[in-house]
N, C-alpha and C positions, 0 to 999 in steps of 0.2 A: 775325876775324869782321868783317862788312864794317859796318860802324858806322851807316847807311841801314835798316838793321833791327830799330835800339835804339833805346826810346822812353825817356826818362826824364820819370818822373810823378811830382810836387811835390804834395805833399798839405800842404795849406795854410790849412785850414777853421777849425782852433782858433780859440779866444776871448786864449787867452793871460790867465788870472785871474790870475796868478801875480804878473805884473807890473803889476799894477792898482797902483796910478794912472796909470801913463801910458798902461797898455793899456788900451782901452774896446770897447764890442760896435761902435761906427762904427770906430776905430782897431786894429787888434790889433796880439798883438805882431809879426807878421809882417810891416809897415808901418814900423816904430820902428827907426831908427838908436840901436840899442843898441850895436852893435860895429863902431867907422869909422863913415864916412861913406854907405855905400851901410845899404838897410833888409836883411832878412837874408831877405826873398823874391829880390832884387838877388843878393845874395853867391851863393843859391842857385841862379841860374840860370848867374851868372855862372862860377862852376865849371864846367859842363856845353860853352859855349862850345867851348873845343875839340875834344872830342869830336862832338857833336851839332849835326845843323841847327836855327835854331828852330823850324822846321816839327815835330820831333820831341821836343821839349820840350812835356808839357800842365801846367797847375796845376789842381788841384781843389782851390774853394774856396768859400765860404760865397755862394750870391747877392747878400750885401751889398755882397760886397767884388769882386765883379767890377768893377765900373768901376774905380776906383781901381787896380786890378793893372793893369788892361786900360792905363790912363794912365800907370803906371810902368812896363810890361815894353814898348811902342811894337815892338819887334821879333820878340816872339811874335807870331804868328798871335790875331787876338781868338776866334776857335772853339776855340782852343786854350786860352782861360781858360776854365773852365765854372765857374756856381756849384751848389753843394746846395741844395735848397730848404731841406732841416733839417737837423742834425745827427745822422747814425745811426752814429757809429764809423769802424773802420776797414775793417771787414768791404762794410759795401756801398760804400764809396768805392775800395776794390779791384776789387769788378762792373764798376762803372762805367768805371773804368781798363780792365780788359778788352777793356769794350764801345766803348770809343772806340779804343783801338789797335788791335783787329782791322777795325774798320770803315774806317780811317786807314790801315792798313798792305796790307788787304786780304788777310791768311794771318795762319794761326795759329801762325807761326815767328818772329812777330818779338817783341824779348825787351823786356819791361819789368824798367824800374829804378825800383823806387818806394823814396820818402825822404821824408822830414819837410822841412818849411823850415824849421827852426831848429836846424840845427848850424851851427857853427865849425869850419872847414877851412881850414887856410892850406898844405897841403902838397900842389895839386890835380893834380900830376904824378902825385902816387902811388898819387892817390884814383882819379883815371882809370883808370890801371894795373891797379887791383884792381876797376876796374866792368867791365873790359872783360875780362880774363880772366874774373872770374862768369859774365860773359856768354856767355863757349865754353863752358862747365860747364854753365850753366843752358839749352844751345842741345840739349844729349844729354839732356834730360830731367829733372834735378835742382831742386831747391830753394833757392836760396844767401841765406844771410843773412850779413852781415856782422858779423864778432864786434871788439870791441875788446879789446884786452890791459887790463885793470883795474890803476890807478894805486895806487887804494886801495880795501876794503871799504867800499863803497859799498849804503847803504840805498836809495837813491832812482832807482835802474836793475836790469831784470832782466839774470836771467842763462842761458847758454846753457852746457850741460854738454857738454862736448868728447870726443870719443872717437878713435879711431887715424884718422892722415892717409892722406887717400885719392890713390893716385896718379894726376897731372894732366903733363900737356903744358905745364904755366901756368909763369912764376914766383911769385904768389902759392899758399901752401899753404891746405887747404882739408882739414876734418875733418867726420870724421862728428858730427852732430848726436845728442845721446843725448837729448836734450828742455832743457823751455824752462820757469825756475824764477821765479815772481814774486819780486817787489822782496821780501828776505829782511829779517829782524830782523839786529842788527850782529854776532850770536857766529856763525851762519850764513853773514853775509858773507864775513867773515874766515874762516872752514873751508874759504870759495868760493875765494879769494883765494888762502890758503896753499895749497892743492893745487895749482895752477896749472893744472887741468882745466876752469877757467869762466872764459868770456869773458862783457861785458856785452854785452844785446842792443842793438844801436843803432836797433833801427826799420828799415835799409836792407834793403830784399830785393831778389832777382833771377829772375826766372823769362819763361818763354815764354807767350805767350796760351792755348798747346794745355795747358801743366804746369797752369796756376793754372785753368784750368775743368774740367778733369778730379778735379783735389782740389774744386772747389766741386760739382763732380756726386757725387761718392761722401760728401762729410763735408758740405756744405752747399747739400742740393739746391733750399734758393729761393733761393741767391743765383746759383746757374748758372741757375735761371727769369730771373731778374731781369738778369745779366747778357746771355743771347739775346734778350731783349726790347728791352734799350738799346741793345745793337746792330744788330737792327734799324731802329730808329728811329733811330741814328746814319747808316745806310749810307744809307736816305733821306732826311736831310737834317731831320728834325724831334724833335730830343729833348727839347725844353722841354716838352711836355707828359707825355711818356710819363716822363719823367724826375720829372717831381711826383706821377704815380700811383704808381710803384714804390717812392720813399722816402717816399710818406705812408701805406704799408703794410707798408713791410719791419722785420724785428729790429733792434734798435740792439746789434750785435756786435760784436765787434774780431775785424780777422784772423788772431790770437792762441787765441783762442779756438774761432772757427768752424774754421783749416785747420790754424796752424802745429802745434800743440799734437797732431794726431792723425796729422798724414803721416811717413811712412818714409822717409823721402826728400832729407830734406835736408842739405846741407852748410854746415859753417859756413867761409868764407872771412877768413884770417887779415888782420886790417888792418894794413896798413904805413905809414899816415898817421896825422898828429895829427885828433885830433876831440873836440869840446867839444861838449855838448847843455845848451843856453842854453833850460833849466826853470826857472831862479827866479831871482832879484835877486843869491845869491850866486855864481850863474856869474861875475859880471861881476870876480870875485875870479882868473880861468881868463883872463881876457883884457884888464884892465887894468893895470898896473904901480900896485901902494901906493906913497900918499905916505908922510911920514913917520907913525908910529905905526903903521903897516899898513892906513890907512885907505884904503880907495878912492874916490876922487871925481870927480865928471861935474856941472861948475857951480860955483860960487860959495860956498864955504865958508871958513870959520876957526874956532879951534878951541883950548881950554885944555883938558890932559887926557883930551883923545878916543882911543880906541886902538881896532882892528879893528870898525871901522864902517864899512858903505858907504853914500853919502849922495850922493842924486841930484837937483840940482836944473837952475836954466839960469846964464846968467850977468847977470838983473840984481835977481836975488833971493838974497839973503844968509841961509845957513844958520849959524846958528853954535849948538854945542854945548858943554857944560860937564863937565866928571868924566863920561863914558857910556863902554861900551864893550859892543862886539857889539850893535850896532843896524843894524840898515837905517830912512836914513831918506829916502822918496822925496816931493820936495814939487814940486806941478800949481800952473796956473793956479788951481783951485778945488779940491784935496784936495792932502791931506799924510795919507802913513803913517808911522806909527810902530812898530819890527816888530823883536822878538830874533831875531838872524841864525838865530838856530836853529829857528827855528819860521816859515821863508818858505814851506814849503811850503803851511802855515796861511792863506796870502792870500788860496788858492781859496773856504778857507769861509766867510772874512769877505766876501768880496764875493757868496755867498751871501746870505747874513745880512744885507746891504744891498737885496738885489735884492728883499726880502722887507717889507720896507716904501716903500710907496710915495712917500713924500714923499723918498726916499735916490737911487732908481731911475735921476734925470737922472746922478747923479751917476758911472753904470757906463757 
């Protein structure tokens, strides 16, 4: 497939609570050199590099953080950063996608590759490899999402039930989709797991401009409103406004909900690379080498008795801990958490909880 016809679309809007304290509603985690040196909107374009032009690379992302991306990415196209006015999910940040590659591309044949910006990929040979075969899959009309092979029963990712391999022209294998299971309890996982019938869902999909509005016409018919509207307003050159009436009216969905969960159609394409989805504080257990005691750290610590702790500061601020283990402890210019590794997923609602008292508020 001639590669002039793929768009890969960075959805990039998150707040990233997770990682609160470093991540803030000005900063997010998409901005933060969590893993190396580049921030992980960086690593994520930088993948696409050889495959794609920048011209066919878009990010969507929160209004705020346009400039800032627009300042870090210099070799995208700045039309090609757009922000959201609000936050409405994944469902109408997929419209919009749509509505900018069709407009971009000019046909309804050219294939969108929508992803998150916060995974870990270091093996982008193979990742290519397997975007680009989806992409002759997804050119005859299908669905592709990307399945990972599951390391371990995992609570904190869904899952995608697998059915017989469909035959392809590809090297990557590619099965039928039997439906798509929420983040399960841990006896469930492990039933997911031992079978070897479920892959986790990683967020990455693949489809054609014509596939994904045809499913939003039959299973979500305002968001194919909402998508003919942006792009109209893309193809003449004006969609800041049109673009604030649509999502200050539309449903806050996921595309999970509004398409994948109801279509016939899809396939799950097998992944042949490594991939980490950097959700909370303990990923960084997925991509940093433990010091001694199994602790991992990023900044300036010492330590009597500390064991499987990760503790994140800089280097002119001195963390030191005593007899703890299974902590995450993340310490800011102006906030330090304190947080049982087991309960990070817990950040989101503490920074609730904050957001909820005004005199707390500078501090998100």
């Amino acid at each position: 497939m001639n590669s002039d016809n793929i768009y890969a679309i960075v959805m990039a809007g998150g707040k990233g609570e997770r990682f609160w304290p470093q991540s803030r509603l000005s900063h997010p985690k998409q901005l933060l050199r969590l893993i190396g040196n580049l921030t992980l909107i960086e690593q994520t374009v930088d993948r696409f590099k050889p495959l794609l032009k920048p011209e066919n690379i878009i990010i969507i992302t929160n209004q705020d953080y346009v400039a800032p991306m627009r300042s870090l990415l210099p070799n995208i196209p700045a039309k090609n950063i757009i922000g959201e006015p609000v936050g409405r999910d994944t469902g109408p940040c997929n419209a919009l996608a749509a509505a900018l590659v069709k407009a971009q591309s000019g046909n309804d044949d050219a294939i969108m590759v929508m992803l998150p910006a916060d995974h870990v990929i270091r093996d982008t040979e193979s990742m290519l490899k397997v975007i680009k075969d989806s992409a002759t899959v997804a050119a005859d009309g299908s669905i592709v999402t990307i399945g990972i092979t599951p390391s371990f029963a995992s609570t904190g990712y869904g899952y995608i039930h697998c059915g017989e391999q469909t035959e392809t022209k590809t090297e990557t294998k590619f099965f039928k989709s039997l439906g798509f299971k929420e983040k399960p309890e841990i006896s469930t996982a492990e039933r997911f797991v031992e079978s070897g019938d479920y892959k986790w869902n990683s967020g990455m999909f693949v489809w054609s401009v014509k596939t994904i509005t045809e499913a939003f016409e039959k299973y979500a018919p305002e968001l194919a409103k909402m998508t003919e509207k942006l792009y109209q307003a893309a193809a003449n050159g004006n969609i800041e406004d049109t673009l604030a009436t649509e999502y200050d009216k539309c449903e806050k969905i996921s595309i999970d909900y509004a398409v994948m969960e109801k279509v016939d159609n899809v396939l799950v394409a097998e992944c042949s690379f490594d991939w980490d989805d950097v959700g909370s504080w303990t990923a960084l257990r997925n991509q940093i080498r433990p010091e001694d005691n199994n602790n991992v750290v990023r900044g300036l610590h010492e330590s009597l008795n500390t064991r499987d702790c990760i503790i994140v500061g800089d280097a002119k601020h001195l963390i030191a801990t005593v007899d703890v283990q299974d902590l995450i402890i993340v310490h800011t210019d102006d906030a330090t958490l304190i947080c049982n590794a087991k309960s990070a997923q817990k950040i989101k609602e503490l920074t609730s909880l904050i957001g909820e008292k005004p005199e707390l508020a500078k501090f998100l």
